[in-house]
C-alpha positions in Angstrom: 17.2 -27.5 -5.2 13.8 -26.4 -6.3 12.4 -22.6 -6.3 9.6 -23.7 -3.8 12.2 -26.0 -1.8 14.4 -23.4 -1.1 11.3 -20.5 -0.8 10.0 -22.8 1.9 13.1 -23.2 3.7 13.6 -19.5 4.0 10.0 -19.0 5.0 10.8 -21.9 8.6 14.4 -20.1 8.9 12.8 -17.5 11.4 10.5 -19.5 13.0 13.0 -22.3 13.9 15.2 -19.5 15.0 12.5 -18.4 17.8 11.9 -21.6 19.0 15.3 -22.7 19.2 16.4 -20.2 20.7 13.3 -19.9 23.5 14.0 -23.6 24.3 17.8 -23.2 24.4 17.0 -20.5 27.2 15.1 -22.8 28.9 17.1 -25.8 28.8 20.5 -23.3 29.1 19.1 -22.3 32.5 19.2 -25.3 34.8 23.0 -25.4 33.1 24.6 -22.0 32.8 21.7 -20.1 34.4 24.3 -17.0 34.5 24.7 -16.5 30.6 20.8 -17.3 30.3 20.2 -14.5 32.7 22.5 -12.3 30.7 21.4 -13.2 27.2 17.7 -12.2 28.5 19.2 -8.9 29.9 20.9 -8.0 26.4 17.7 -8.9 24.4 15.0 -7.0 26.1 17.4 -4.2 26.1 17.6 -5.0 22.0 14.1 -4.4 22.3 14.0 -1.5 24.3 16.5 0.5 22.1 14.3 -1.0 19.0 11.4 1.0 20.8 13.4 4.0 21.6 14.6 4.1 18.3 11.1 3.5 16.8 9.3 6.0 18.6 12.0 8.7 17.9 11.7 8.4 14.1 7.5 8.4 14.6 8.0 11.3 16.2 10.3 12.9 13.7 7.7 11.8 10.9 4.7 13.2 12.1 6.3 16.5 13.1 7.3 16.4 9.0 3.2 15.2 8.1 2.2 18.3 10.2 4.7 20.5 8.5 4.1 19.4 5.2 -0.1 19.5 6.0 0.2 23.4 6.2 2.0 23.8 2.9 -1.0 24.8 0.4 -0.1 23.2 -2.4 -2.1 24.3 -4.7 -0.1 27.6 -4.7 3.0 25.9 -4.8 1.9 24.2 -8.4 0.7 27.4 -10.2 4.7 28.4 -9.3 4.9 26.1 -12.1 5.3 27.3 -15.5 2.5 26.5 -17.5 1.3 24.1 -14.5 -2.1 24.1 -16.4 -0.6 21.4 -18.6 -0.4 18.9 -16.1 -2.8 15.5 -15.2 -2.7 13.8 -12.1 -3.3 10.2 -12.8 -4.5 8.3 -9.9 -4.9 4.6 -9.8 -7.1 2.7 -7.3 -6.6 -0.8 -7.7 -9.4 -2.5 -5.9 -10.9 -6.0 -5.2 -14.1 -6.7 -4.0 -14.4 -3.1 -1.8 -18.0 -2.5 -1.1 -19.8 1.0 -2.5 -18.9 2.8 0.5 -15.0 2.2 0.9 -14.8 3.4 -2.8 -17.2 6.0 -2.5 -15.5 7.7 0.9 -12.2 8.3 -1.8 -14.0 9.4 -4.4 -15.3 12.0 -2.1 -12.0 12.8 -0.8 -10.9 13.4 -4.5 -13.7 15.3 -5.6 -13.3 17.5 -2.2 -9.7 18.4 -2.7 -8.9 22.2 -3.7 -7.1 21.6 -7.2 -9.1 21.8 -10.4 -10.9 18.3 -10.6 -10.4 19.0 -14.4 -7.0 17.8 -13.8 -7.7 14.2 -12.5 -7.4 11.0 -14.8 -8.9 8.7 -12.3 -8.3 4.6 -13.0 -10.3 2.7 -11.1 -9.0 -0.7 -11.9 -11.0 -3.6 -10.7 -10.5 -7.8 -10.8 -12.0 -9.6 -13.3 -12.3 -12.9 -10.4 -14.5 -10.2 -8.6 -16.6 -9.1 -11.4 -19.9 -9.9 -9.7 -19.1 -7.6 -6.7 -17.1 -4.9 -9.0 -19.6 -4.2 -11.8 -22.6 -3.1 -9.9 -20.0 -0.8 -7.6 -18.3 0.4 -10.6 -21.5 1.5 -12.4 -22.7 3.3 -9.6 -19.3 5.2 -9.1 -19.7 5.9 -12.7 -23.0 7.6 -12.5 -22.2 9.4 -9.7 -18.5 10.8 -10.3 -17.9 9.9 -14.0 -18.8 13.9 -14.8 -16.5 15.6 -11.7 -12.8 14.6 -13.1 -11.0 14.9 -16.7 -11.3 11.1 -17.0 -12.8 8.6 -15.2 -11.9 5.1 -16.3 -12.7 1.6 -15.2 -10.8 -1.4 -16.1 -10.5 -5.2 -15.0 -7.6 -7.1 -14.7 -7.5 -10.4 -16.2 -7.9 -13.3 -13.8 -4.9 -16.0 -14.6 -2.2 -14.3 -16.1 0.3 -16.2 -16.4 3.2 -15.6 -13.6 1.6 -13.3 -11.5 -0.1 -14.1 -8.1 -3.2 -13.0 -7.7 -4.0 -9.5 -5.9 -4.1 -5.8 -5.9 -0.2 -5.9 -6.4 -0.6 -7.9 -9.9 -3.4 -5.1 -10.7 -1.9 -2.0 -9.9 1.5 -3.2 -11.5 -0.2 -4.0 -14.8 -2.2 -0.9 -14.7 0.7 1.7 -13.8 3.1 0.2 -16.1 0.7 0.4 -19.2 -1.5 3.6 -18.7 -0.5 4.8 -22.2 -3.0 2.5 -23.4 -5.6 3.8 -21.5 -5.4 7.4 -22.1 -6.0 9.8 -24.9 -5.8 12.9 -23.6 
């Protein structure tokens, strides 16, 4: 069997399964209306429990985000020894963001406590969106190229062979390979 054959198959698998099994309910119920009835029962209470359990665990997580949001960091790093030593490198795989999308996080970045001196940012663009990336990319340039250690913009290649084409592709390229990229 083919790669895309069997691909395709897996991708009907789920739907078939809803719609099988909504006109098996239907059809079930002028026959054995009793186990249709109870089948119902035992599925929205599936679903409830799915709920219960959902909300209990977002719950749980953002008591943890608050927790963790109090915890000043910064203090925690210069525990560190010789925490002076160490880059972040962030990577912001984008295509076709307007100005404003990229320029909100670079403003978040360039707000944050921690010595901007420290930042290798990557802002990696597509090279199928080059027309909408290189006007955005010089202007982030200008205006945040001076604020962090390194500022650098990229474009992945359109067509690489075996990859689909998306952020996915470009931030995988880019965070597997930084070495290339940086001199420090």
């Amino acid at each position: 069997m083919k790669p895309a054959t069997s691909k395709r198959i897996y991708e009907i698998i789920p739907g078939a399964m809803i719609w099988t099994m909504f006109l098996l309910s239907i059809i079930l119920s002028f026959i054995i209306p009793i186990w249709v009835i109870c089948f119902i029962i035992a599925f929205d209470l599936l679903w409830l429990f799915r709920i219960v359990h959902f909300n209990l665990l977002l719950n749980f997580s953002w008591r943890e985000y608050k927790r963790e949001h109090l915890i000043h960091w910064l203090d925690r790093v210069q525990q560190i020894p010789n925490w002076q030593r160490i880059y972040h490198y962030i990577l912001l795989p984008t295509a076709g963001e307007p100005f404003e999308v990229l320029d909100s996080t670079f403003e978040s970045l360039a707000a944050s406590d921690y010595p901007l001196n420290k930042f290798i940012v990557h802002l990696a663009g597509e090279e199928r969106c080059m027309d909408s990336f290189k006007p955005v990319a010089e202007e982030i340039k200008k205006k945040y190229g001076s604020k962090f250690f390194k500022l650098i913009i990229t474009a992945h290649p359109d067509g690489l062979a075996g990859e689909v084409k998306g952020k996915g592709a470009n931030a995988n390229t880019r965070a597997t390979k930084p070495k290339r990229f940086l001199t420090i």
